[in-house]
C-alpha positions as CSV (number, residue, x, y, z in Angstrom):
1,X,-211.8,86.9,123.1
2,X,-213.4,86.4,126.3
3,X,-211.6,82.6,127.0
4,X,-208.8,84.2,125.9
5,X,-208.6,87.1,128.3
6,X,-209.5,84.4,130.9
7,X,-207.3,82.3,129.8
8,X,-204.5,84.7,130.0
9,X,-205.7,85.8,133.5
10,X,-205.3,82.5,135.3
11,X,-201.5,82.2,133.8
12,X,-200.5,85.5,135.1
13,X,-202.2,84.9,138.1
14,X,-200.6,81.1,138.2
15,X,-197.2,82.8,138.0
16,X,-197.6,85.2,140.6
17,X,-198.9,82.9,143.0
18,X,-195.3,80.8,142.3
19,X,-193.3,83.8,143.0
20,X,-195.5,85.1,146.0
21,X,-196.1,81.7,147.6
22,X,-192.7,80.5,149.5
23,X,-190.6,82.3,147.2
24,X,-186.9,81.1,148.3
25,X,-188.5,77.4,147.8
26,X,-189.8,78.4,143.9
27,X,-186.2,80.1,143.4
28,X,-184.6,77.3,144.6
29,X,-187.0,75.1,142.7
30,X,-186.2,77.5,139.2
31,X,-182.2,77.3,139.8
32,X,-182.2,73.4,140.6
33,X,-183.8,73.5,137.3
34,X,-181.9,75.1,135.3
35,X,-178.8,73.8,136.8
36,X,-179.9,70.2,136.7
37,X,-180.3,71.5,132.3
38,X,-176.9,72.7,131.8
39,X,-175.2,69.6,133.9
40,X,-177.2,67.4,131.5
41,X,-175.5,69.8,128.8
42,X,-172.3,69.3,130.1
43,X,-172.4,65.7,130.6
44,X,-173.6,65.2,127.2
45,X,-171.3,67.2,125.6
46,X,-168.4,65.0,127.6
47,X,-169.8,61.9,127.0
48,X,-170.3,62.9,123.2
49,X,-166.7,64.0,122.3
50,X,-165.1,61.1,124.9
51,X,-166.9,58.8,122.6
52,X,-166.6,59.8,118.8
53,X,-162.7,60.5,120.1
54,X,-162.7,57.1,120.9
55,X,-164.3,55.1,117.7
56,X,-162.5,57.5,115.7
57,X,-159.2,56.6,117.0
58,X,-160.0,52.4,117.4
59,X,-160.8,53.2,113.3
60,X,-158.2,54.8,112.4
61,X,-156.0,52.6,114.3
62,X,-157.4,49.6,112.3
63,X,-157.3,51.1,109.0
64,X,-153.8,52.5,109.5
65,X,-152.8,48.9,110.1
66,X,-154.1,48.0,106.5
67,X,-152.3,51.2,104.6
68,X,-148.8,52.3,103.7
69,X,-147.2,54.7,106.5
70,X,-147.8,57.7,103.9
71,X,-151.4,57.6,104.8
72,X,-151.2,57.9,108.4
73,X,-151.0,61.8,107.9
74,X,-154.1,61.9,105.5
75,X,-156.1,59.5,107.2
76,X,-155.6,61.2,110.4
77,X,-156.8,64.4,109.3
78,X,-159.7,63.0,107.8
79,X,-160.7,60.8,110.7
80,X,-160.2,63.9,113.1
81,X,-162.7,66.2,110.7
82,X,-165.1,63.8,110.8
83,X,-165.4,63.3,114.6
84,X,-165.5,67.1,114.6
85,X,-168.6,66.8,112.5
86,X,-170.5,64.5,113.7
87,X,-169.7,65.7,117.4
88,X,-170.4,69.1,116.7
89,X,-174.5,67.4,115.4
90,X,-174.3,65.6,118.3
91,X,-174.2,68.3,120.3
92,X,-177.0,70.4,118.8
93,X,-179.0,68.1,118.7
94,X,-178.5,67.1,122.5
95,X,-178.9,70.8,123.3
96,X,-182.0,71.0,121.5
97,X,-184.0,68.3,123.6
98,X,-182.6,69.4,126.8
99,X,-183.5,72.8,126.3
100,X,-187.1,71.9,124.9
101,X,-187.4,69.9,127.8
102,X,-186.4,72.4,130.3
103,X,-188.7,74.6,129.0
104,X,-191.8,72.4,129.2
105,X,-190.6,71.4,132.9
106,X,-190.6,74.9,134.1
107,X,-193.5,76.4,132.4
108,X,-195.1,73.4,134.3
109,X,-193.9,74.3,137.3
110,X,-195.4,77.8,136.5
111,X,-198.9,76.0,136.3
112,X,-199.3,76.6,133.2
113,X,-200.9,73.9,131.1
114,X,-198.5,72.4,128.6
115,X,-200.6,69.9,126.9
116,X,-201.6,72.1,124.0
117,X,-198.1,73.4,123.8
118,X,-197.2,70.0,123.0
119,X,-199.5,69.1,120.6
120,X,-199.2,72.6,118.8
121,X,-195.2,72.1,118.6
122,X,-196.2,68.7,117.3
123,X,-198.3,69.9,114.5
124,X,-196.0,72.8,114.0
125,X,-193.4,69.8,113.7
126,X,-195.8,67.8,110.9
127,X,-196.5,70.9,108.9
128,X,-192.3,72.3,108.5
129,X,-192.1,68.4,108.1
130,X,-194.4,68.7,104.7
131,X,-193.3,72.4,103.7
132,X,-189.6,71.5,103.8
133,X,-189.1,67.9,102.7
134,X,-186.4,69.1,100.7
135,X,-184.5,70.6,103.7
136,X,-185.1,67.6,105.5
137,X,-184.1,65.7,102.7
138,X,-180.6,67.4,102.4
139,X,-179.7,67.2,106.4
140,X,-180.5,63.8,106.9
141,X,-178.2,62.4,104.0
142,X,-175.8,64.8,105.2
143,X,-176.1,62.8,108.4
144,X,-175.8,59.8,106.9
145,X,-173.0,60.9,104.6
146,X,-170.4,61.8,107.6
147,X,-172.1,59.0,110.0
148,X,-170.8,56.6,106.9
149,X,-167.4,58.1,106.3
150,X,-168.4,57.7,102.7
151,X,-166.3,61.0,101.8
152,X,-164.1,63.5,103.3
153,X,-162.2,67.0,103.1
154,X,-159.8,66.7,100.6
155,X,-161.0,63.5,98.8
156,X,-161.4,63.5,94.8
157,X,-165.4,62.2,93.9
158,X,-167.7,61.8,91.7
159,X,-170.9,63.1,92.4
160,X,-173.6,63.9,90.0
161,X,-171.7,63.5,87.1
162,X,-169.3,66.3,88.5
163,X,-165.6,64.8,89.5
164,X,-163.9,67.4,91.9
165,X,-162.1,67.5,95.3
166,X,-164.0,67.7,98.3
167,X,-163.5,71.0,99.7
168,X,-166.4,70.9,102.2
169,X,-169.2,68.7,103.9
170,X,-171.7,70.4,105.0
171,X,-174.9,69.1,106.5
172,X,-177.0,70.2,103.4
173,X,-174.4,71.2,100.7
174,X,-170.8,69.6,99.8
175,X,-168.9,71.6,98.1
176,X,-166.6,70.7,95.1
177,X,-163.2,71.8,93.0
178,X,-163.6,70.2,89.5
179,X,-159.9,70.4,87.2
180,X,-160.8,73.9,85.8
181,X,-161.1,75.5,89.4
182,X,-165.0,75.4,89.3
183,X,-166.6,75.5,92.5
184,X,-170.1,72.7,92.4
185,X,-172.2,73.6,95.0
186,X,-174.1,70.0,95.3
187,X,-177.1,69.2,97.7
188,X,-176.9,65.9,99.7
189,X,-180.4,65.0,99.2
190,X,-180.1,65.5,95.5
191,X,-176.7,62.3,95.5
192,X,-177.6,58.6,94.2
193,X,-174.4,57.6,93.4
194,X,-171.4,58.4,94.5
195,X,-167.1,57.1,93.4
196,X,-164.5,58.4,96.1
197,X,-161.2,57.9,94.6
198,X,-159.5,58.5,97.8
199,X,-160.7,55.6,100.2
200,X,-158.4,52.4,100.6
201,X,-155.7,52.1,97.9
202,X,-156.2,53.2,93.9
203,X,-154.1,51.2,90.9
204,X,-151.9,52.8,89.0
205,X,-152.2,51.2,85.3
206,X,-149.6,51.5,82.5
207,X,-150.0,50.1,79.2
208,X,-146.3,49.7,77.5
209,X,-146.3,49.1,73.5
210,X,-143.4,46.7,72.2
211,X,-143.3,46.0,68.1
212,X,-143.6,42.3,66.9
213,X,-140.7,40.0,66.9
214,X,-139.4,41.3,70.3
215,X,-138.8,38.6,73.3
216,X,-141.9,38.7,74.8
217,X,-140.8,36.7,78.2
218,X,-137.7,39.0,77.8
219,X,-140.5,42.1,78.2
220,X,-142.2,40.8,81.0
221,X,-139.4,40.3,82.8
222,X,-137.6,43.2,82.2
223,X,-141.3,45.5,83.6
224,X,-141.4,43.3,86.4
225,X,-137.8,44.2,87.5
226,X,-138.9,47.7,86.6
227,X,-142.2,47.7,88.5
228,X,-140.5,45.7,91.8
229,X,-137.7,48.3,91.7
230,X,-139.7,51.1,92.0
231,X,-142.4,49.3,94.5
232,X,-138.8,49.0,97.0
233,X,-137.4,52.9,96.2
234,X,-137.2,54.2,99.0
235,X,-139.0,57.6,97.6
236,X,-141.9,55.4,96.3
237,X,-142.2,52.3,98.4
238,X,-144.8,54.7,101.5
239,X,-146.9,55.2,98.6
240,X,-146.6,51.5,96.6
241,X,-148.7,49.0,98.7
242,X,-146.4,45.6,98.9
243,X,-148.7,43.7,96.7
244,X,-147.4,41.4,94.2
245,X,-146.7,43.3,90.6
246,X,-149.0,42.3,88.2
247,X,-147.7,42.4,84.3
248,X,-149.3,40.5,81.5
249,X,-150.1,40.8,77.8
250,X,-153.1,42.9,77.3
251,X,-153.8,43.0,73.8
252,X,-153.2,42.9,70.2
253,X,-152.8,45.4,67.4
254,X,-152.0,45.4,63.7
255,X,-148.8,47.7,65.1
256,X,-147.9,46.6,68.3
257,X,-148.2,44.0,71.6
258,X,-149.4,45.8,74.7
259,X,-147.8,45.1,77.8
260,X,-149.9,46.4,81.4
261,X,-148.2,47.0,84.3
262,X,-150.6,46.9,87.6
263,X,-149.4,48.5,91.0
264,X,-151.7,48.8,94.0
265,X,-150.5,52.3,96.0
266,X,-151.7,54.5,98.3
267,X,-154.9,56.4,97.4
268,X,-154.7,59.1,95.5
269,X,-151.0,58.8,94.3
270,X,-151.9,56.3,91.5
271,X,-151.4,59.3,88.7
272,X,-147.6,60.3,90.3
273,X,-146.9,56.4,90.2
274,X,-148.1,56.0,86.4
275,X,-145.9,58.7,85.5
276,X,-143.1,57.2,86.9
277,X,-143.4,53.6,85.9
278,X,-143.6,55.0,82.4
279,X,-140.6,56.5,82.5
280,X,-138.8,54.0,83.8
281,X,-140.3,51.2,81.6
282,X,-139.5,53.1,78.4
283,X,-136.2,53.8,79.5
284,X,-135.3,50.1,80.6
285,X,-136.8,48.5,77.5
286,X,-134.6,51.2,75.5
287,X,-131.7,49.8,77.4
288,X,-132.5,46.5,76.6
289,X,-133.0,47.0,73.0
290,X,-136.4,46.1,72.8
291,X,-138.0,48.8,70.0
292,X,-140.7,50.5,70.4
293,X,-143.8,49.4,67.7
294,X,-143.6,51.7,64.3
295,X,-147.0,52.5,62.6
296,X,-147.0,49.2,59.7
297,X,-146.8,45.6,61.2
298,X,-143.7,44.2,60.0
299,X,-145.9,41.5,57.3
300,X,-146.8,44.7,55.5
301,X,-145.0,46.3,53.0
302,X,-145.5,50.0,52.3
C-alpha cells in the first residue's frame, strides 16, 4: 500500500511539474502531439481508400474484360462493397495503433513510466488471446474471407451444408437466405469448405430425350442450331458467354437417347438459360418431327 501511495505520489507530482515547468513549451509539446496523431490518421485513412480504390478498379477492369457486358453491373457492385469492407478494417485497425501509440508517447512525456504498461497490455493481450480463440478465430477468417474475394453480397453459396444467398459479410458472421426464406446465421471461423455459384461463369445443362429410330445426326444438328440461335438473341446473348456449344449423346435407356446441351453464361443466369433452351429444343425437334421417347422401347411388345 505504501509503494503504491508512493508510487502514485511521484506521477502526480511528475505531471505537475510538466504543466508548471515552461508551460506554453509542454502545451505546445501536448498539441504537436496530438496533431502529429490525427495527420497520421488522416494520411492513412487517404492512403488507405486511394489504394483499395485502386486494386479494386485494375480488378475489376481485368475481370470485366473476361465476362459478358451483363456482368459489368454485378461485378461492379460487388467489387465496390468489398473495398468498402476491407477499407473500412483498414482503417480501424490503423486508428487503433496510432491512438495506442499516442498514448504511450504522451504519458511518456508526462514522466510516467510506461514499461509496465506495456508489458501489462501485452499480457492483457496473451490472456483475451487464450479466453477468446473463438472470436479471434471468426475475425481473422472474416479477414481472409473479403481480403480473398472468395464471396460477396448477393452471391448464391454453399456453406456448411447450407446453400443460400449472401445477404451479409460480416467480420465474424455471414449471413444467409436459403430457398424457404430462412435466415443462417454462420460463423466464419466455423467454414472448411465453401462453393460460390456466382464467381466467373456457371453452365447451363439440358438433357433432351429423343425415342429410338430417330436421325440422330438430324438431332444434333437441329440443338445446335437451337443452342447457337439463342447464344446470338439479342435478349440472351449478354448473358451466353461466346463459347462454342457443346451437344453430344449422353446416354442410353431401355426408352429413350439422351441428348445434352452445354452453354457457358453469365454467373448466376444458368437456371433462366436452361429454361429457355428447353423450350426451344422441344419446340424445334417437334417442328422437325423428331418424337419424343414413349415409356416401351420399340423391340418390346406390350
Amino acid at each position: 500500500m505504501l509503494a503504491n501511495a508512493v508510487l502514485d505520489a511521484d506521477v502526480v507530482d511528475n505531471v505537475s511539474e510538466w504543466f508548471t515547468e515552461k508551460p506554453l513549451g509542454r502545451v505546445a509539446a501536448f498539441a504537436l502531439i496530438l496533431g502529429a496523431a490525427f495527420l497520421a490518421r488522416w494520411l492513412w485513412i487517404r492512403f488507405v481508400r486511394k489504394t483499395t480504390e485502386a486494386l479494386t478498379v485494375s480488378k475489376l477492369s481485368s475481370r470485366l474484360a473476361t465476362t459478358a457486358a451483363g456482368a459489368d453491373q454485378t461485378s461492379l457492385e460487388r467489387y465496390r462493397a468489398r473495398a468498402n469492407a476491407v477499407s473500412r478494417l483498414l482503417i480501424s485497425v490503423g486508428t487503433f495503433v496510432i491512438a495506442s501509440v499516442t498514448v504511450i508517447v504522451l504519458l511518456a512525456r508526462l514522466g510516467v513510466d510506461v514499461a509496465p504498461l506495456i508489458a501489462s497490455a501485452g499480457v492483457i493481450g496473451i490472456a483475451l488471446g487464450f479466453g477468446a480463440q473463438t472470436i479471434v478465430r471468426d475475425f481473422l477468417s472474416g479477414v481472409f474471407m473479403i481480403m480473398e474475394n472468395q464471396y460477396g453480397l448477393g452471391d448464391v453459396v454453399t456453406v456448411s451444408g447450407i446453400t443460400g444467398t449472401v445477404e451479409d459479410v460480416g467480420l465474424r458472421i455471414t449471413q444467409l437466405r436459403d430457398v424457404e426464406g430462412t435466415l443462417w446465421y454462420v460463423t466464419n471461423g466455423s467454414v472448411t469448405e465453401l462453393g460460390n455459384r456466382s464467381q466467373g461463369w456457371s453452365l447451363a445443362t439440358v438433357d433432351v430425350p429423343v425415342a429410338y429410330g430417330a436421325d440422330l445426326d438430324h438431332v444434333q444438328q437441329v440443338l445446335t442450331g437451337i443452342a447457337t440461335g439463342l447464344q446470338c438473341d439479342e435478349a440472351w446473348k449478354s448473358k451466353i458467354l461466346p463459347d462454342e456449344v457443346q451437344v453430344a449423346a449422353e446416354s442410353m435407356t431401355p426408352q429413350a437417347v439422351t441428348f445434352r446441351i452445354r452453354l457457358h453464361t453469365v454467373a448466376g443466369v444458368q437456371l433462366a438459360v436452361g429454361r429457355e433452351l428447353r423450350v426451344r429444343a422441344l419446340g424445334a425437334l417437334d417442328d422437325a418431327g423428331i418424337s419424343a421417347p414413349t415409356s416401351t422401347h420399340p423391340d418390346e411388345h406390350p
